[in-house]
Every structure is written in C-alpha cells, then in structure tokens.
C-alpha positions in Angstrom: 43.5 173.7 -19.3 45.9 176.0 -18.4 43.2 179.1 -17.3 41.3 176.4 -15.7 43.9 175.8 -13.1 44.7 179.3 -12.9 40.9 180.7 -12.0 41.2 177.5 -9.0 44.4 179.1 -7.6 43.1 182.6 -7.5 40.0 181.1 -5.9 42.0 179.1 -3.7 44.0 182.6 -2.5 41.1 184.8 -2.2 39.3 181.9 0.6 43.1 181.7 2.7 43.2 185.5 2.8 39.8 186.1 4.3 40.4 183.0 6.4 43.6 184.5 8.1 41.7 188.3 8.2 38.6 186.3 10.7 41.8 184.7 12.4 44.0 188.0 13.0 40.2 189.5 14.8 39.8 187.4 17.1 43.5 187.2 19.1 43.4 190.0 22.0 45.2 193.2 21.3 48.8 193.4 23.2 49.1 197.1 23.0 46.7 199.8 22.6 49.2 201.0 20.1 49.5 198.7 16.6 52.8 197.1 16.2 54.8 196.5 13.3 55.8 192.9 12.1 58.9 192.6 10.5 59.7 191.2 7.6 60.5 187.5 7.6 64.4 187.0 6.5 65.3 184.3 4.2 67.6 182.0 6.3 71.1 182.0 4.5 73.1 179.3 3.2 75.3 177.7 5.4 78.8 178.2 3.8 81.0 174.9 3.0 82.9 173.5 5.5 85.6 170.7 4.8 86.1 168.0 6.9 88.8 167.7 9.4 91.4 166.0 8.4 92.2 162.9 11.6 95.2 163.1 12.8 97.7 161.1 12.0 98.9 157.9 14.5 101.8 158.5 16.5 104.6 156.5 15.4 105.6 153.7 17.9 109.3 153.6 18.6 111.6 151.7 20.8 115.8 152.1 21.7 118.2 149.4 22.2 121.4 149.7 23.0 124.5 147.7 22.6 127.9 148.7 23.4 129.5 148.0 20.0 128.6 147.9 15.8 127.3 144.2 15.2 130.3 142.9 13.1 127.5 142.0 10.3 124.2 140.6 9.7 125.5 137.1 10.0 125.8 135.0 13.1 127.4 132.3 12.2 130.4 133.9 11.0 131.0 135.8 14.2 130.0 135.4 17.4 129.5 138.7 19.8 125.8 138.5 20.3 125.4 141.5 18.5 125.2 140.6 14.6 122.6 138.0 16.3 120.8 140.5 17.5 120.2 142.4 14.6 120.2 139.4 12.4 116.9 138.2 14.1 115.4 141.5 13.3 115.7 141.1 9.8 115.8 137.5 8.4 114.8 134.5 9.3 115.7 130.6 9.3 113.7 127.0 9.1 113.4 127.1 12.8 114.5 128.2 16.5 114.0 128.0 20.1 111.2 129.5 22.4 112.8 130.6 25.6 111.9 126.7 27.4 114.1 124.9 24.6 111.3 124.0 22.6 111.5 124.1 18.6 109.1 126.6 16.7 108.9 127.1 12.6 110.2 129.8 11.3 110.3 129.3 7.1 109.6 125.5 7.9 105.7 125.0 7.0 106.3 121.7 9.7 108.9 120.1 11.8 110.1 116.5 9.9 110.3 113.4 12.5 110.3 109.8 12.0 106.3 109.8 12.8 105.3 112.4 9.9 107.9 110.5 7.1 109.7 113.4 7.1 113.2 111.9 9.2 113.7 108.3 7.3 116.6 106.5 8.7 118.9 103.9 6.7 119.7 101.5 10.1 122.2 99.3 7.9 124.3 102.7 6.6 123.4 104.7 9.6 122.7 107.8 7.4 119.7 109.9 7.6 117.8 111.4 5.4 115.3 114.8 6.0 112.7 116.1 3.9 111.9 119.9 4.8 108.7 121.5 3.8 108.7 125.7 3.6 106.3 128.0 4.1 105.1 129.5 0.9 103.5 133.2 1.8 107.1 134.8 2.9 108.9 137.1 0.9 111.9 139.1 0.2 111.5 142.8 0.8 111.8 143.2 -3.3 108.6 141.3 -3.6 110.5 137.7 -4.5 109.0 135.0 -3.2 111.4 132.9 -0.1 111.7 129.1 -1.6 114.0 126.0 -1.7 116.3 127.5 -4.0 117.4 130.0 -1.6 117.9 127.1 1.1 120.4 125.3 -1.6 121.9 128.8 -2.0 122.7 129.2 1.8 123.9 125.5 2.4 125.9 125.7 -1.1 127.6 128.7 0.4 128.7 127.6 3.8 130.3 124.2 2.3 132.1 125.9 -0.2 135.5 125.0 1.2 137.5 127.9 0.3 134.8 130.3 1.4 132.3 129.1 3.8 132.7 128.4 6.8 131.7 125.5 9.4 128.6 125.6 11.3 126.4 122.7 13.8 126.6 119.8 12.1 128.4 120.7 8.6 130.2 117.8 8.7 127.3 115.3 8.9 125.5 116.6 6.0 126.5 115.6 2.1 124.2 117.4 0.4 121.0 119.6 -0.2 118.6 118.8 -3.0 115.7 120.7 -4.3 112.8 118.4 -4.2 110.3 121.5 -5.8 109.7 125.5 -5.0 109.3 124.4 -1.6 110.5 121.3 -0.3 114.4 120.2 -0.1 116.2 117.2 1.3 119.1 116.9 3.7 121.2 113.8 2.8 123.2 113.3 6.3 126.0 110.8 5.8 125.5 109.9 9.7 122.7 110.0 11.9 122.6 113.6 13.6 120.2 114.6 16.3 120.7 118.2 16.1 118.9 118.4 12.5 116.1 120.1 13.5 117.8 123.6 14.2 120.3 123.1 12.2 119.2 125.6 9.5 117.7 128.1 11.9 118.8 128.4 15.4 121.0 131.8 17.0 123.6 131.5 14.1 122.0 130.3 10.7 119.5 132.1 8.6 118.4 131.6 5.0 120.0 134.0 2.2 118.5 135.4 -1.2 120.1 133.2 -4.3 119.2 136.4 -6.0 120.6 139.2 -4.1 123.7 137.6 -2.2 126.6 137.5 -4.7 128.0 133.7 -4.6 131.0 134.9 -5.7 132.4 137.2 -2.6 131.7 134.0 -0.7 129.5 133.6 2.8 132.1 134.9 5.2 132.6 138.3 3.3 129.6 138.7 0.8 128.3 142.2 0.8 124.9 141.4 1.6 125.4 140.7 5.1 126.2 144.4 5.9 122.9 145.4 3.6 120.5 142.4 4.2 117.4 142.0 2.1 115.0 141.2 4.6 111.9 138.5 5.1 112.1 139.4 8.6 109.9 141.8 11.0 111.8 144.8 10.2 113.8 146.4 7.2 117.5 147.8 7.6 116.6 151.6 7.0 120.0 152.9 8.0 123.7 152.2 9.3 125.1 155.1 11.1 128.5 153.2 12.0 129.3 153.8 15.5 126.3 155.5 16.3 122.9 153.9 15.4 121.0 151.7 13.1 117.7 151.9 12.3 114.7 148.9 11.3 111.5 149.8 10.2 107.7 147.9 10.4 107.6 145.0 7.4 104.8 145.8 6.1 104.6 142.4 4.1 106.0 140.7 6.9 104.2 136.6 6.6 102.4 136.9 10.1 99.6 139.2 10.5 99.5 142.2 12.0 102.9 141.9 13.3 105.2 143.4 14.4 103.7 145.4 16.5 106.2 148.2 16.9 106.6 150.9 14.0 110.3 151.5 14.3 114.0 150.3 16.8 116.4 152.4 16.5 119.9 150.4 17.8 122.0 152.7 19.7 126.1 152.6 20.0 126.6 153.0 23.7 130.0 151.9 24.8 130.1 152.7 27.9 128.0 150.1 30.1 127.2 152.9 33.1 126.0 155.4 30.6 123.7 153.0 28.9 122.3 152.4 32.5 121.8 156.0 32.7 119.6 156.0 29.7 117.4 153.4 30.4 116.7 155.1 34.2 116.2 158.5 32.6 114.0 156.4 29.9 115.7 157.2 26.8 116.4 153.2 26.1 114.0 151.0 26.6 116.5 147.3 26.4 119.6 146.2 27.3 120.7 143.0 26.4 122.9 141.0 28.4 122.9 142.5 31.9 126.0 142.1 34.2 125.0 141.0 38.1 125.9 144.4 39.0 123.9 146.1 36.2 121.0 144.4 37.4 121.3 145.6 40.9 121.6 148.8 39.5 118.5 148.9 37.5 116.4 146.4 39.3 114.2 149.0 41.8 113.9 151.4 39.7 110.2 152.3 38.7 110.4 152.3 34.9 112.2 149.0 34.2 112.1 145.5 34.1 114.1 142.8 34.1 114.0 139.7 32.5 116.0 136.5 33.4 116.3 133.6 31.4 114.5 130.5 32.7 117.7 128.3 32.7 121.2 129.2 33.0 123.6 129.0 29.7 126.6 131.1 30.0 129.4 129.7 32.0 132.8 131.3 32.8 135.7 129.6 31.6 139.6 130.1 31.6 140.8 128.6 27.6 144.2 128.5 28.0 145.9 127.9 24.5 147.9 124.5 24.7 149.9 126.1 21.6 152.6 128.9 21.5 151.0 132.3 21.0 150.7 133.0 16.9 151.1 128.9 16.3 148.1 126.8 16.0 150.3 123.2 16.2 150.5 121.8 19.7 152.5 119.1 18.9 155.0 121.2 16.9 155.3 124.4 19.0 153.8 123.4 22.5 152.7 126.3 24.4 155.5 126.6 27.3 153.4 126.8 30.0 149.9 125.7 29.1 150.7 122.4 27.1 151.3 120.3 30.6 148.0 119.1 32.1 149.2 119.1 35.1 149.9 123.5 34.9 146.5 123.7 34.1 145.1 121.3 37.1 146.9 123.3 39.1 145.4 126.3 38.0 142.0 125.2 38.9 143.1 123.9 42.1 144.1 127.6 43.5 141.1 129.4 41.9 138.1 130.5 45.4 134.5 130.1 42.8 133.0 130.3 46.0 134.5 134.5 46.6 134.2 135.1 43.3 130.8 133.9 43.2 129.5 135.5 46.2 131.6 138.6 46.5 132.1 139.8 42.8 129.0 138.3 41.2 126.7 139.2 43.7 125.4 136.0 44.9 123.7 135.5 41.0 126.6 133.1 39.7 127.2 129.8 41.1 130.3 127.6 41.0 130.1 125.5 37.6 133.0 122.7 36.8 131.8 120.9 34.2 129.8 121.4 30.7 127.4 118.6 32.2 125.7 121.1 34.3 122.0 120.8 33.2 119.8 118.5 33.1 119.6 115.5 32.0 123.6 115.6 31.4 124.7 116.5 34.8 123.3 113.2 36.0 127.2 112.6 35.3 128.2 112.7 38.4 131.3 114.6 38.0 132.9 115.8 41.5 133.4 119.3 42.5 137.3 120.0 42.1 138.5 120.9 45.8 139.9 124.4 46.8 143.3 123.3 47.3 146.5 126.0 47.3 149.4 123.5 48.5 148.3 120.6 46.3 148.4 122.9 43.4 151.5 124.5 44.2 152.8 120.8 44.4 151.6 119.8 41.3 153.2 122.7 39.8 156.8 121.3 41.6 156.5 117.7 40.2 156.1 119.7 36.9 159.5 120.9 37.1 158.3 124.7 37.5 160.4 126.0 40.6 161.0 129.6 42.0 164.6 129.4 42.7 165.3 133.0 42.6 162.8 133.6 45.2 161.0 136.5 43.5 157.5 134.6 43.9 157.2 133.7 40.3 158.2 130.2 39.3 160.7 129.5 36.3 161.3 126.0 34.2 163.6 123.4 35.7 163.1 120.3 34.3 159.9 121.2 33.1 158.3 118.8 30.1 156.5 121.8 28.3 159.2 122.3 25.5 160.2 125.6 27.4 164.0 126.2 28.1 165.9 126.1 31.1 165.0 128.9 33.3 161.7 130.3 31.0 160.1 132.4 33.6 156.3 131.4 34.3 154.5 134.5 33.4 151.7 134.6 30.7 148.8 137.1 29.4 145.7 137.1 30.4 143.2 138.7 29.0 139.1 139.4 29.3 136.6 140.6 26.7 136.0 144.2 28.1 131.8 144.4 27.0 130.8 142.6 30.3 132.3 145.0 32.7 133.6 146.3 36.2 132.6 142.3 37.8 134.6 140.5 35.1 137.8 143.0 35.4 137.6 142.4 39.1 137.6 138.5 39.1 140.5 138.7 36.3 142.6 140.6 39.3 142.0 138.1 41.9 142.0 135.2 39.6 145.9 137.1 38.9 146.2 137.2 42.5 145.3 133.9 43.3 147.5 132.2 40.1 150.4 134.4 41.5 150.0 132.9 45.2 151.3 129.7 43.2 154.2 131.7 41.2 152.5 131.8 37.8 153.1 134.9 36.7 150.2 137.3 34.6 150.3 140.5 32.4 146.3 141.7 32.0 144.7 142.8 29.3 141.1 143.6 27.3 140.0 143.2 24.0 136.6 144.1 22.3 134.8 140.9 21.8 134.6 141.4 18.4 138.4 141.3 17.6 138.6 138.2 20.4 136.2 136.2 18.6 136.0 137.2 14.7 136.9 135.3 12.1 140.5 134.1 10.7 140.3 136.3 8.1 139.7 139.3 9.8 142.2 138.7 12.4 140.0 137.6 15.3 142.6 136.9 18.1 141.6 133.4 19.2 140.8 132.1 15.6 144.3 132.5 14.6 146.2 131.9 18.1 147.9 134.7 19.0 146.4 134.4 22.5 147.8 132.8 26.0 145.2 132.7 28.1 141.4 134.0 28.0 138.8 134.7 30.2 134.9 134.6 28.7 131.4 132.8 29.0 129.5 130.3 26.8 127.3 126.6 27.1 125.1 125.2 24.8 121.6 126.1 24.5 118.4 124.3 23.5 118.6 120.4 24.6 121.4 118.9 22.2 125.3 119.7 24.0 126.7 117.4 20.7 127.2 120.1 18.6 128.3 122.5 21.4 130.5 120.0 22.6 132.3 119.2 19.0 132.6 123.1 18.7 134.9 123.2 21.2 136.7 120.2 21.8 136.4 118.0 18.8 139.5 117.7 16.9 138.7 119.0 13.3 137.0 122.0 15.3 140.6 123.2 16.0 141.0 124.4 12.0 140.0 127.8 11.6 136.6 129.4 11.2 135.7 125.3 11.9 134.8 125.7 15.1 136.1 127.1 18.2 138.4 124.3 19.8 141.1 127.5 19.8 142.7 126.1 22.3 144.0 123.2 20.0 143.0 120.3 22.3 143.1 117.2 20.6 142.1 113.8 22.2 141.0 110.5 19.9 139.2 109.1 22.7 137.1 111.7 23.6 136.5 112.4 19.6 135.6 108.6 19.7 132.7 109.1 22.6 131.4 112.3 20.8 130.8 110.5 17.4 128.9 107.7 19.5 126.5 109.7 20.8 125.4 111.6 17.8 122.0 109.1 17.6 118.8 109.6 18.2 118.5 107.5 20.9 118.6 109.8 24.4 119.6 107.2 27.0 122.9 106.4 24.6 124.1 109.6 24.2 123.6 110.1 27.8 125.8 107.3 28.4 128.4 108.5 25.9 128.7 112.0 27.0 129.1 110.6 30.3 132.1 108.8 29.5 133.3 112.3 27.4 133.0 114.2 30.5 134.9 112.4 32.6 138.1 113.1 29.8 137.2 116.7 30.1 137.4 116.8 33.5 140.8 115.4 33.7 142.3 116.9 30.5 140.9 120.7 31.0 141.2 121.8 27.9 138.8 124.7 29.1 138.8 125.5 33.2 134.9 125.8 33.9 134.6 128.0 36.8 131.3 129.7 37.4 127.9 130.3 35.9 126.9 134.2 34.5 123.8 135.3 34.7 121.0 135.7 31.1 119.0 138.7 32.2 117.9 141.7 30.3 116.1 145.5 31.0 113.1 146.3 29.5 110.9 149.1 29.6 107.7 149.2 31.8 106.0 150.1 28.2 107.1 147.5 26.5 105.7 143.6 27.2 106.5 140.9 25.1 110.2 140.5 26.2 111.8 137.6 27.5 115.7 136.8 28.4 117.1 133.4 27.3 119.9 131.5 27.1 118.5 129.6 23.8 119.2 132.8 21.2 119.1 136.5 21.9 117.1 138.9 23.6 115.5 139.6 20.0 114.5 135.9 18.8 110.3 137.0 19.3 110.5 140.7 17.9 107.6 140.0 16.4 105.5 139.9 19.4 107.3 142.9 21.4 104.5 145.5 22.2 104.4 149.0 23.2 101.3 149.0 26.3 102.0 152.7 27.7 
C-alpha cells in the first residue's frame, strides 16, 4: 500500500514539472540577459503582543463647602443645617419631602392612610393607631439587613427620658411595636396629623440596634460622629476643621445611584472666600446663600443658582421673657423683656420695609406673622404699623423713662421686677454664618431700638454654640441669652409641630423644644392641641384663633422673610434649593454633565 501511493506521487511530480517547463517557454523574455529569482523567504512569526490594558474611568468628584464642622450626624439633636446636611448623605429615614411639600418613601415600602388600613382611627378615644411597612432590600454598610428592630431602637432612644431628647410629635406617641422583620406600629395616644414624617423628615433618621450603643444614650452616642451608613455615600474620613469626605455606596437600595463617585465637604469659614472658590471653580455648592451672595455669584458663567419654590426662613427678634442664665419667667422675670408691652414697642420702631429693600436687596419681604403661607395666612392678621411715637409711648405707660437725659431709658415704675432706676440696655446678638446683610440689619435694628431709649451691646456667636443642646452648653437651650436675632418657619404643609416647637408650653424644657424664650400661655396651648386632627378646615380654624394670641403676645417679633437659594456648578444638574430639608435631601440624583 504504502509503495503504491508513493510511485502516484512521483508520477504526480514528474507531470507538474514538465507542465510548469511548457509554461516558463512561452512568457516573452524581459531582458536579453537571464535574471535570477530569488529565493522565496518564509514569512516570520508575528511576535506576541498583549493587549492594552483600557484605561481606567476618571473618578467623578464634587466640593461643598460649609462654613463650620457639622456638630454630628444627627439632626435632631442640633440644629445648624450642617449635621443635616451631612446626615442626608449617609442615612436615611421612613420618609421626607420633595422640594413642592410632597411626601416620598425613603425606608417606608408605602405611605399608611386611612384608605390603605394603614391609619385606623379610634373616634371614641381619639387615639390613632399606624401600621408602617419597610423596605426590605436596604442595608447597613456591614452587610446587615435595615428592619423594624432598628426603628424600635431609634424611637426607644429618643423617649428615653434621661437621655433622648424631644422631637415632632414625641409627645403624641405611646409606643412602637414590632409587628415582624418589617412592619411596626405607632400607638399615638391622640390623633396627630404630622405622622407621616414624623420618622423621616430634615431631623429624624433610623439608627443601627447593632452598632449604636444604647447605653451612651441618642444625644451623645458615639455613632453619630462615625455613622454606619444605608445612605448614598459612606463617611470615609473626618478631617476636623478642614474636610470630610463620602464615598459611592456601592450597595446603596436604588440602582445605579448615586451618580457621583466621591464629595468631599470643605471647612470654609469665611463666606467671601467660599465665593471665591466657587467663581474660580474649585467648589461646585454652597448651601444657604445670603441676598448678597447671590448677587455676587449670580452672572457669573460657571454657576447656578437655585431658589427654593416657596419661602421658609423668616427673621425673627426671640427676646428671652426670663433673666439671662434663668429659665423661670415667673420666678426671675427678665427686667426688660417680660412686659408685653417693651416688646410691642419694639416692633412698632423697627422700618422692615429699609431693611428689606436696602440691606436684603429687594429678595426679603416684610413677614409679621408665622401664618404667612398658604392656606394659614388666610388668617387675616394685619400688618403692624411703622410707628416711632406710639412706641415710644408705650414704652412711658410702661414706666420706662429717660430722666437723666442721656437717650437711654431707665425703670420708674416699671412692672418687669427690675429695680428703681435699672437702666434699659440689653445684648443683642446674631448668629455670625449668614453674614455682612444680617450684621448690618443688627446695627440699624440697634439704631432704631435706641431712637426709643432701649439701650444694646452687639454681639455674634457661631450657630452651633447658639443653638446646641443643653448639655453641651448651647446658649439659647440653657438661657443665658437676652435677645437674639436668627431665621426659621416650618416646612412641608403641617405648622402644628413647628408651632408647638416654639411656643407650646412643655417646649420651654430643655432639649424639648425650642420655646427658649419661656413663653407660656394656656390658651394658646389650648387652640394648638385642638387643631392636631386630621380634619384641614378645623385646624385652620384653630390656628387662626392661635395667631391672633401670637400676634398680641410676641413671644417672637417676626420681621422679614430670608431668602432659600443655593450655588451650583454649571456641571452638576440635579440640584434643587428648598425650604422643606437641605440642599442635600436628593443626593442621589445629583449628576456630573460636563
């Protein structure tokens, strides 16, 4: 077999060789002169190559700056903006508001009302009972699942009376049971409107059972300074006085988001500097922009700016009706403050309209009641009148007379508790984050008190010692302040709790609510608990009747409304000002579009 195929090949090689001989004949000579044909090369290997390697995705970063360290992690403890602003980065609550007022889940799988079973209301006891469903696909940045034992945790911890603390609607709730992993009830022993955001909101997150030590207690627990997050971002690092830094979740519950791979939160005390920054583009946000910040920063190519669709923040004078360092009205009377008719007076004298126009830039608008936005300033509450000689009047039939001529007035038969001749001079002081606009209206608010002989010595704190807690000394908390200057409102559509906050009686107590002023008044308590229902066009009716005591009692002077606006970077979309949380309640959705 074998020499078989070998004779056919040699055969086969004898016939292609004569064939290409006949072939090579026939083509036409190109030279006279035979050439030589070289020898055919084998074509070499092509040596290895490796592929190149891609490169790697630019990380996506953003700045924000803020003018101080957030005090914590925990908003309701606190109240500078700042711990809410970092807070939102990093955990999260049942639910909160969109920047139109409108509720949106958070941990909450669904919103309970009457219609879905999950609201049922006893009509006989007037209590109320909530059923709250969570989410089940969040988790803690350890890998531990976020579930109704966490929300007993949290609620467990602000009640505890020694060391929680008092947040919207604390007193209307008796207790939180754990139905299974994720459901819980709210037994309210009232009916309270405000139940929907009452475990979410600016303030009030949801803790870890397993990582917060119950122990150290909710105001002071360790954990709020090193959160564990179920948030967008991680807490990477806490430079103190200089920076903190989040990164990406990448387990974070919602899908591809966030969008951005790392925020860096800058320490930039001085306001002008920060504005320098964000021209030159080395911050892309600022929160909280003065009237005169945003005319600053509001031509300028690379920015934005963002303005809350409704107005919030509204200047106030919260003049303490106790002795500086006493919280007891009754007791120790504030010598000055604790007569109504000092602090009509005061109103009386103070031009909105200049301050408005002149030192806020035309922005601001005169405000002179908490009623202010729809539907609540249906209440028909006048405009106070710009009147120097009634006030100075007023302040006469007080029994405060300048009978040594030297423009300030002194006690003469005054009914304050102050002696015989007490001199009418007080301190006055602002929070010195806002800025050059607020300083300004402080001096001709001085001015204009002192064109009436009340007497003031000016001064500036850091918001953060103003408004901390007892326990850390926060000025107001513990009433070692005469008379402040600052902005607040409510936000979202409920003013109850907002309203109790600051005026209601037991909100006077420390860290259990901010009535600092220690204004107490059974009536108006009266209309307050009346319109906690759920019935609109009743608490409408009962607020109504509430303003009307404010008005005449002034425990805060409302004077003028502050704008909600933020910069942004041109690069960045997503970002929206509002006066319902802070600039950072949709992180989430913030993207980088350069």
């Amino acid at each position: 077999m074998l020499a078989n195929k070998s004779f056919k090949l040699l055969t086969l090689l004898v016939v292609i060789t004569l064939l290409f001989a006949s072939l090579i004949g026939c083509r036409p000579a190109a030279t006279e002169e035979a050439t030589e044909v070289p020898p055919v090369e084998e074509p070499e290997e092509p040596e290895a190559t490796e592929e190149p390697e891609p490169e790697p995705e630019e990380e996506s970063r953003i700045v924000i700056a803020i003018p101080e360290d957030p005090p914590s992690f925990n908003g309701a403890v606190t109240d500078t903006g700042y711990e809410q602003l970092v807070m939102e980065l990093v955990l999260l609550g049942l639910t909160d508001f969109d920047a139109e007022g409108n509720v949106f889940t958070e941990l909450a799988a669904e919103l309970p009302t009457v219609e879905n079973g999950g609201v049922v209301i006893d009509q006989d006891a007037w209590t109320m009972d909530v059923t709250w469903t969570m989410r089940d696909d969040v988790y803690w940045a350890d890998g531990e699942p976020v579930t109704a034992d966490d929300m007993v945790f949290t609620w467990n911890a602000m009640a505890d009376e020694e060391t929680g603390i008092w947040t919207s609607g604390s007193d209307y709730v008796d207790s939180v049971e754990k139905v299974d992993d994720y459901s819980f009830i709210v037994y309210y022993n009232a009916v309270y409107p405000g139940y929907r955001t009452q475990f979410g909101n600016e303030n009030v997150v949801i803790w870890p059972e397993h990582y917060c030590d119950a122990e150290q207690g909710y105001v002071s627990w360790d954990c709020a300074r090193d959160p564990l997050s179920n948030g967008p971002y991680l807490l990477q690092e806490w430079e103190t006085g200089d920076h903190l830094t989040f990164v990406r979740n990448p387990d974070y519950y919602e899908d591809g988001k966030p969008y951005i791979d790392k925020i860096l939160v800058t320490i930039v005390p001085d306001e002008a500097v920060g504005h320098q920054m964000m021209l030159a583009g080395d911050v892309d946000v600022e929160m909280w922009l003065t009237e005169m910040g945003v005319e600053e920063l509001k031509d300028a190519p690379n920015i934005e700016i963002s303005f809350s669709p409704s107005t919030r923040w509204v200047m106030r004078l919260v003049p303490n009706l106790a002795a500086k360092g006493s919280m007891d009205p009754e007791a120790d009377p504030h010598p000055v403050f604790s007569d109504v008719r000092v602090r009509q007076a005061m109103r009386m004298v103070i031009d909105v309209d200049i301050i408005s126009e002149q030192l806020f830039l035309g922005y601001s608008e005169p405000v002179w009641t908490e009623m202010f936005r729809p539907p609540f300033n249906s209440c028909d509450i006048p405009r106070p009148e710009y009147d120097p000689e009634g006030a100075a009047a007023l302040l006469e039939e007080a029994g405060w007379i300048d009978e040594d001529g030297d423009g300030i007035r002194e006690c003469h038969g005054c009914e304050t508790g102050a002696e015989e001749g007490y001199v009418m001079s007080t301190e006055f002081l602002i929070y010195a984050e806002y800025g050059e606009a607020l300083e300004l209206a402080q001096q001709l608010i001085a001015e204009q008190l002192a064109g009436i002989g009340i007497g003031t010595e000016l001064g500036m704190l850091e918001g953060g010692i103003m408004w901390s807690d007892y326990g850390s000394g926060g000025t107001e908390q513990n009433g070692n302040f005469e008379l402040d200057l600052w902005d607040d409102g409510y936000f979202g559509s409920d003013i109850q709790d907002y309203l109790w906050s600051y005026y209601y009686s037991e909100a006077a107590a420390p860290d259990w609510g901010w009535n600092v002023g220690r204004w107490y008044n059974e009536d108006f308590d009266a209309l307050l608990d009346e319109a906690y229902t759920l019935d609109e066009e009743y608490n409408l009716e009962m607020l109504c009747e509430a303003a009307q005591i404010l008005d005449e009692e002034l425990p805060h002077i409302v004077l003028w409304s502050a704008i909600d606006a933020a910069g942004y970077s041109t690069r960045l979309s997503g970002v929206q000002a509002t006066i319902n949380d802070v600039l950072t309640w949709n992180v989430a959705d913030w993207q980088i579009v350069e």
